[in-house]
matplotlib code that plots the C-alpha trace (Angstrom):
import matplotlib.pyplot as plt

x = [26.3, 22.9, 20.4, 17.0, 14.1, 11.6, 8.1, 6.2, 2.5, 2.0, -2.0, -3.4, -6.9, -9.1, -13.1, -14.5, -17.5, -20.0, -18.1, -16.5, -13.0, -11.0, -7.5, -4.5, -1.1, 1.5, 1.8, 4.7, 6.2, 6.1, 8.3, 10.4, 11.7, 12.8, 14.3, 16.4, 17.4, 18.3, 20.4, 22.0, 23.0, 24.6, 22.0, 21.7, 18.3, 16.2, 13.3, 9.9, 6.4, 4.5, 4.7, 7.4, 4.9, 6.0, 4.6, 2.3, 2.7, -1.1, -2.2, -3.8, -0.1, 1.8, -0.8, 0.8, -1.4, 0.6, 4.0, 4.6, 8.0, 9.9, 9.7, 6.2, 5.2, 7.1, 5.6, 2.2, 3.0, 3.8, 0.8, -2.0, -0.2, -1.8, -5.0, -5.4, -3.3, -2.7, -1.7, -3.6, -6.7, -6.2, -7.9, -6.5, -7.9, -7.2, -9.2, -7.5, -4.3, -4.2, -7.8, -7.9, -5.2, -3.3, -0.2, 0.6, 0.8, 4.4, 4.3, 1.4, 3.2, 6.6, 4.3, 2.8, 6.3, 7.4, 4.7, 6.2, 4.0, 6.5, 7.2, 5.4, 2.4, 2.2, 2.8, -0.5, -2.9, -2.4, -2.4, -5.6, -7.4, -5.8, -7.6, -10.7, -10.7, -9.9, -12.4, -15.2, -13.9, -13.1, -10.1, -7.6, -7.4, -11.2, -11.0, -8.3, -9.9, -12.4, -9.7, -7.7, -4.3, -2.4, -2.4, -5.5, -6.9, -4.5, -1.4, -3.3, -3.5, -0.4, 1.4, -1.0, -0.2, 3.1, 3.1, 0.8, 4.2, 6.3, 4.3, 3.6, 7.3, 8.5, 5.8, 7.1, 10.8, 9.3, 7.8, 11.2, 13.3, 11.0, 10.9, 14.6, 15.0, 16.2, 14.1, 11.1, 11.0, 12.4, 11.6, 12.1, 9.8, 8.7, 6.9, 9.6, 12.1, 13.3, 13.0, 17.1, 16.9, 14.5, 16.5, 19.4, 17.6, 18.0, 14.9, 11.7, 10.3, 6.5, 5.7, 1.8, -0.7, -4.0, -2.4, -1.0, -4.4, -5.5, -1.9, 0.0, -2.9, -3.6, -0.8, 1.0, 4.6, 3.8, 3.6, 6.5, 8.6, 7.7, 7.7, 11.5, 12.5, 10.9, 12.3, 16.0, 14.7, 14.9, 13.8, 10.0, 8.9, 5.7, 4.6, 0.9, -1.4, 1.9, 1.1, -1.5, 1.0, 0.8, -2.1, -0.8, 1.9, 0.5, 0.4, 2.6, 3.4, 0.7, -2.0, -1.9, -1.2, 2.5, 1.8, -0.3, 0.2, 3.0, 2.3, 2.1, 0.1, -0.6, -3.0, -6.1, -9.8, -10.1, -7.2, -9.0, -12.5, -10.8, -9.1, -11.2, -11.6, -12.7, -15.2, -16.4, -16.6, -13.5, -14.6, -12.2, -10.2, -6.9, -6.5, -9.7, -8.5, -4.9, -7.0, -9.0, -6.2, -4.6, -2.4, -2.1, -2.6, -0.8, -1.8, -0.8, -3.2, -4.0, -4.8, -1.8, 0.6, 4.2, 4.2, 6.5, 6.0, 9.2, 8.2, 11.4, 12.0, 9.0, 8.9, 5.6, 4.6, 1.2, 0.9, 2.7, 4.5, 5.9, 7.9, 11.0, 11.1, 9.8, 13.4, 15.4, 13.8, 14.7, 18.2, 18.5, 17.8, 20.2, 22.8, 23.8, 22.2]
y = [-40.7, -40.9, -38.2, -39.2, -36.5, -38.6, -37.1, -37.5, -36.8, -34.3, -35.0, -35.3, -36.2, -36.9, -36.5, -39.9, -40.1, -39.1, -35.9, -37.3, -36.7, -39.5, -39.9, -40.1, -39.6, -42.2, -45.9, -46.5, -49.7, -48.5, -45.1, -47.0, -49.8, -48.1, -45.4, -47.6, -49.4, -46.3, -44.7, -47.9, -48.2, -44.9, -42.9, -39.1, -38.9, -35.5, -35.3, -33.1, -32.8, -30.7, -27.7, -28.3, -29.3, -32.5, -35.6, -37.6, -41.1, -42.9, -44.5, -47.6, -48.4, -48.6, -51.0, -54.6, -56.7, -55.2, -56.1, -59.6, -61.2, -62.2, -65.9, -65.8, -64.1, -66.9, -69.4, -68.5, -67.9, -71.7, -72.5, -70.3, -72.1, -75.4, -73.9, -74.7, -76.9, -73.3, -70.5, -67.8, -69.7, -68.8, -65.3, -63.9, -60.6, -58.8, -59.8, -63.7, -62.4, -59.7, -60.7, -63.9, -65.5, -67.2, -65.3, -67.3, -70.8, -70.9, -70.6, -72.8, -75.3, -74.8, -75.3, -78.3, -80.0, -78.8, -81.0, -84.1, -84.0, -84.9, -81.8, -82.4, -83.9, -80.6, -78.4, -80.8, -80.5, -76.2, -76.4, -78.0, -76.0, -72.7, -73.5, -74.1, -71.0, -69.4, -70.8, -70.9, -66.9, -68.5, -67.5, -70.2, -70.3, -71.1, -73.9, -75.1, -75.6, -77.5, -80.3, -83.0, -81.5, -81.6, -77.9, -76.3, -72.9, -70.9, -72.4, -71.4, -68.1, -67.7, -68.8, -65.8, -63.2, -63.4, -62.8, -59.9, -58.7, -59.4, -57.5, -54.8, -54.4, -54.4, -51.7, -49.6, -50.0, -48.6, -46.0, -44.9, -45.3, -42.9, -40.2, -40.2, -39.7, -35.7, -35.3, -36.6, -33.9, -31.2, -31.9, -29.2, -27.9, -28.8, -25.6, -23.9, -25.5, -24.1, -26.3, -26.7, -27.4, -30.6, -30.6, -31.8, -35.1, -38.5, -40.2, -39.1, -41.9, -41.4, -43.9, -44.7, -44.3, -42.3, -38.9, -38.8, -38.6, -35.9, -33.5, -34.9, -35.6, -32.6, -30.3, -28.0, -28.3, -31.9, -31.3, -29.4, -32.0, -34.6, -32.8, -31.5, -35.4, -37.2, -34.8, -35.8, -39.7, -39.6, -42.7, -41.5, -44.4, -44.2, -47.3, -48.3, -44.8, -42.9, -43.5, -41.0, -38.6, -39.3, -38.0, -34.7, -35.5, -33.0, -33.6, -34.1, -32.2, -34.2, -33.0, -36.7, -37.6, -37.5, -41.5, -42.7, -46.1, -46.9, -49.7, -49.4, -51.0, -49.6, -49.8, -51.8, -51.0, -54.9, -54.0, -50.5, -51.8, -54.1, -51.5, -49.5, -46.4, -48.5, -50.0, -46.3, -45.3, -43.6, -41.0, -41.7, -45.0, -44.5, -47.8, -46.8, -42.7, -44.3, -46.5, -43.7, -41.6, -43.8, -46.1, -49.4, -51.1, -54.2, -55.8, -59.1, -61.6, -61.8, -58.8, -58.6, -60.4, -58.2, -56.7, -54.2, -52.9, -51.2, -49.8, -47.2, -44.4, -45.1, -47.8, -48.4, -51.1, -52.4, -52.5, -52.4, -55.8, -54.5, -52.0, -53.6, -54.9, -51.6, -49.9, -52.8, -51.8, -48.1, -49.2, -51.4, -48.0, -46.1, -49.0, -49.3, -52.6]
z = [221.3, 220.1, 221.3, 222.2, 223.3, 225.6, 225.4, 228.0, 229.2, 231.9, 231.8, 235.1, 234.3, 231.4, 230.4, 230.0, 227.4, 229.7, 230.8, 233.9, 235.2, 235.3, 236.9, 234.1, 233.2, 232.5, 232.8, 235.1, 233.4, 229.8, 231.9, 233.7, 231.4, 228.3, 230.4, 231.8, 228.5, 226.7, 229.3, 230.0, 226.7, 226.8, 224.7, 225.7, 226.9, 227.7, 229.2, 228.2, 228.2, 226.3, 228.9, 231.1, 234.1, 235.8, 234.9, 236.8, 237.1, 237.5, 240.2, 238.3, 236.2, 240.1, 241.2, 242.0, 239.2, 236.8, 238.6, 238.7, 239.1, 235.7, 237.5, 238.6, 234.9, 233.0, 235.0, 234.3, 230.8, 230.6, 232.2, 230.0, 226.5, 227.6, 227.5, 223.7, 221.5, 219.2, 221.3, 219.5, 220.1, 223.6, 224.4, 227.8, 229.3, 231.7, 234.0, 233.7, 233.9, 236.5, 238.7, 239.1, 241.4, 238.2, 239.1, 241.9, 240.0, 240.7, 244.5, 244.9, 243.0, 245.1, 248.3, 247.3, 246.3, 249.9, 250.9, 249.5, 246.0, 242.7, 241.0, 238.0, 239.5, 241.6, 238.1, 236.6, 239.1, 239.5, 235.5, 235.6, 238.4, 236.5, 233.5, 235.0, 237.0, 233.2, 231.9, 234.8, 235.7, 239.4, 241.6, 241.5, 245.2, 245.1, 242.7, 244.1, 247.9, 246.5, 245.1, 246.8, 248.2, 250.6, 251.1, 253.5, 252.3, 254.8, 253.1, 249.3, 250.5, 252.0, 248.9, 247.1, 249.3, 248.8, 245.3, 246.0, 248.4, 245.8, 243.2, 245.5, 246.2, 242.5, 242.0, 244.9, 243.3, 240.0, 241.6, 243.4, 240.4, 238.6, 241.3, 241.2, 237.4, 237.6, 234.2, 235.5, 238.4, 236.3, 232.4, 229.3, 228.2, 224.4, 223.9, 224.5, 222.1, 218.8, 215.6, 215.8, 219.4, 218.0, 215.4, 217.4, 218.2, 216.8, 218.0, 219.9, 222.0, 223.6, 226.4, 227.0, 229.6, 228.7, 229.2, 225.4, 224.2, 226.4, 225.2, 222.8, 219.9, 219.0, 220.4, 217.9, 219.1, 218.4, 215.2, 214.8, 216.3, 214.5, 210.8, 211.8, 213.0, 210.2, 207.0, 208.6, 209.3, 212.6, 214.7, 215.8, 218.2, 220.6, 223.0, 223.9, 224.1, 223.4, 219.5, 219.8, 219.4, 216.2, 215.1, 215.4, 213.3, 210.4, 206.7, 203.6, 200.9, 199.0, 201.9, 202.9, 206.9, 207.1, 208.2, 205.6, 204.6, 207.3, 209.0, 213.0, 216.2, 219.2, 222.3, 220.6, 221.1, 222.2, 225.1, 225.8, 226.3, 229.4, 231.2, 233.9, 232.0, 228.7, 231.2, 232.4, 228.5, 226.9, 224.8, 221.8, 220.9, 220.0, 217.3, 215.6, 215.2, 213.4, 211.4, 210.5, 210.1, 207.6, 209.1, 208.1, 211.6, 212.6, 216.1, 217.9, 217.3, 220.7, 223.2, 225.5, 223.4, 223.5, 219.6, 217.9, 214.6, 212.5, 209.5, 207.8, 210.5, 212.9, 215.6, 217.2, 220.7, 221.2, 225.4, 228.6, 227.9, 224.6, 226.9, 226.8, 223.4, 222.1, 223.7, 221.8, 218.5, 219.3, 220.2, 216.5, 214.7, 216.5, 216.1, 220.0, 220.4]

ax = plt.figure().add_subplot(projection="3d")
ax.plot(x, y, z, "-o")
ax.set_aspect("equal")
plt.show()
């Protein structure tokens, strides 16, 4: 049975470029999901952060937006590709995706075939109003008030606020399943382990959320870790911000970055700046520092877009939705999957 050590951030807040405190810590999804995969695939999983404190899921990763239901998510998906005749024409933030209503395509559609409308002609007429509110930065519901249906404004917003209570309850699952991982209340610390203690490890995997760039980018035992895993070839995979881990990976023997020239992605400065802290002002940007660094970096060509990148031992995912298809690439290289 493959051992994996799952690093995670025990940062509770951040300085912002202006010197502010920020909440951060983890991002809840990119936790929960390859968690999940790994142990269910029967891969010895332990849990540290860099001092042993617990970690500290943030608030803004648990909020609803980011929870959709797989239907409702698939549904928009096949919605936003009709935006453009060449889907990497079409440039999604996150303010489309998660602030403007389009989530609840799928229900609105549902309620206006209950009304009597054919199917597809319901599935046209919220695809139109969908891209208009994309493209006029409207809320669906109010674009779609000012249309001909058969649905009033109470039954729009009814259909909305359920997805919101679907959302919200998918989030409050995550946030349950979390709290009940015994390694999440009570991790090892990596401080405290000995280089054949890391030694012992197959695979490191770092999940995201700002907190790896606040204690894992420049932390010593870091550095350690990651020169013992990668002289045996261990699998050294990070998702999202968890790449910044990286940075304090150390050099070669040739004074190089022990990365140069691998190719990788990660959270991108074109993701960062829509977030709320990128709006406040981050202080650093994690795909800029790799770049600098020397990596050869290798993004979607669209923000948002789910993107892995395998290059030899290390295995790197570019956002939240790369969660689950970050874990399968872990899983390939450890030949359980």
């Amino acid at each position: 049975m493959p051992r994996l050590l799952y690093l995670v951030t025990s940062a509770r807040e951040m300085r912002l470029a202006d010197g502010t405190p920020h909440e951060t810590g983890y991002f809840a999804e990119e936790a929960a999901v390859p968690y999940r995969r790994f142990t269910a695939a029967g891969v010895d999983v332990v849990v540290a952060t860099p001092d042993g404190q617990q970690p500290h899921a943030d608030s803004y990763g648990l909020q609803p937006i980011f929870h959709m239901p797989d239907e409702d998510e698939d549904f928009l998906g096949s919605i936003t590709r009709t935006f453009a005749p060449d889907v990497d024409d079409i440039r999604l933030t996150l303010r489309h995706l998660t602030g403007l209503g389009l989530g609840a395509s799928r229900r609105i559609v549902l309620a206006l075939r209950d009304t009597g409308m054919p199917l597809e002609e319901a599935r046209a007429l919220v695809g139109r109003a969908a891209k208009e509110a994309w493209r006029q930065d409207r809320q669906l519901a109010d674009v779609l008030a000012g249309q001909d249906t058969p649905l009033s404004p109470a039954d729009i917003e009814a259909a909305a606020t359920a997805h919101l209570d679907a959302s919200q309850a998918i989030s409050d699952g995550l946030a349950a399943e979390l709290a009940a991982i015994p390694g999440f209340q009570d991790p090892v610390a990596l401080s405290d382990m000995t280089e054949d203690e890391m030694a012992s490890f197959d695979a490191v995997f770092v999940p995201g959320g700002h907190g790896p760039m606040v204690d894992l980018a420049d932390n010593p035992d870091v550095t350690r870790l990651l020169q013992i895993l990668h002289r045996k070839g261990a699998t050294i995979a990070a998702l999202c911000h968890g790449p910044a881990a990286l940075l304090a990976a150390g050099g070669r023997d040739d004074g190089e970055w022990l990365f140069e020239g691998f190719r990788l992605t990660s959270f991108t400065d074109e993701e960062e700046d829509q977030t709320v802290a990128g709006k406040l002002g981050m202080s650093w940007y994690l795909d800029t520092a790799l770049k600098n660094a020397g990596a050869v970096f290798d993004d979607a060509p669209s923000a948002w877009v789910s993107h892995v990148v395998v290059d030899r031992n290390l295995v790197t995912g570019q956002n939240p939705g790369s969660s689950g298809a970050t874990a399968d690439a872990v899983l390939k290289t450890l030949e359980v999957l």
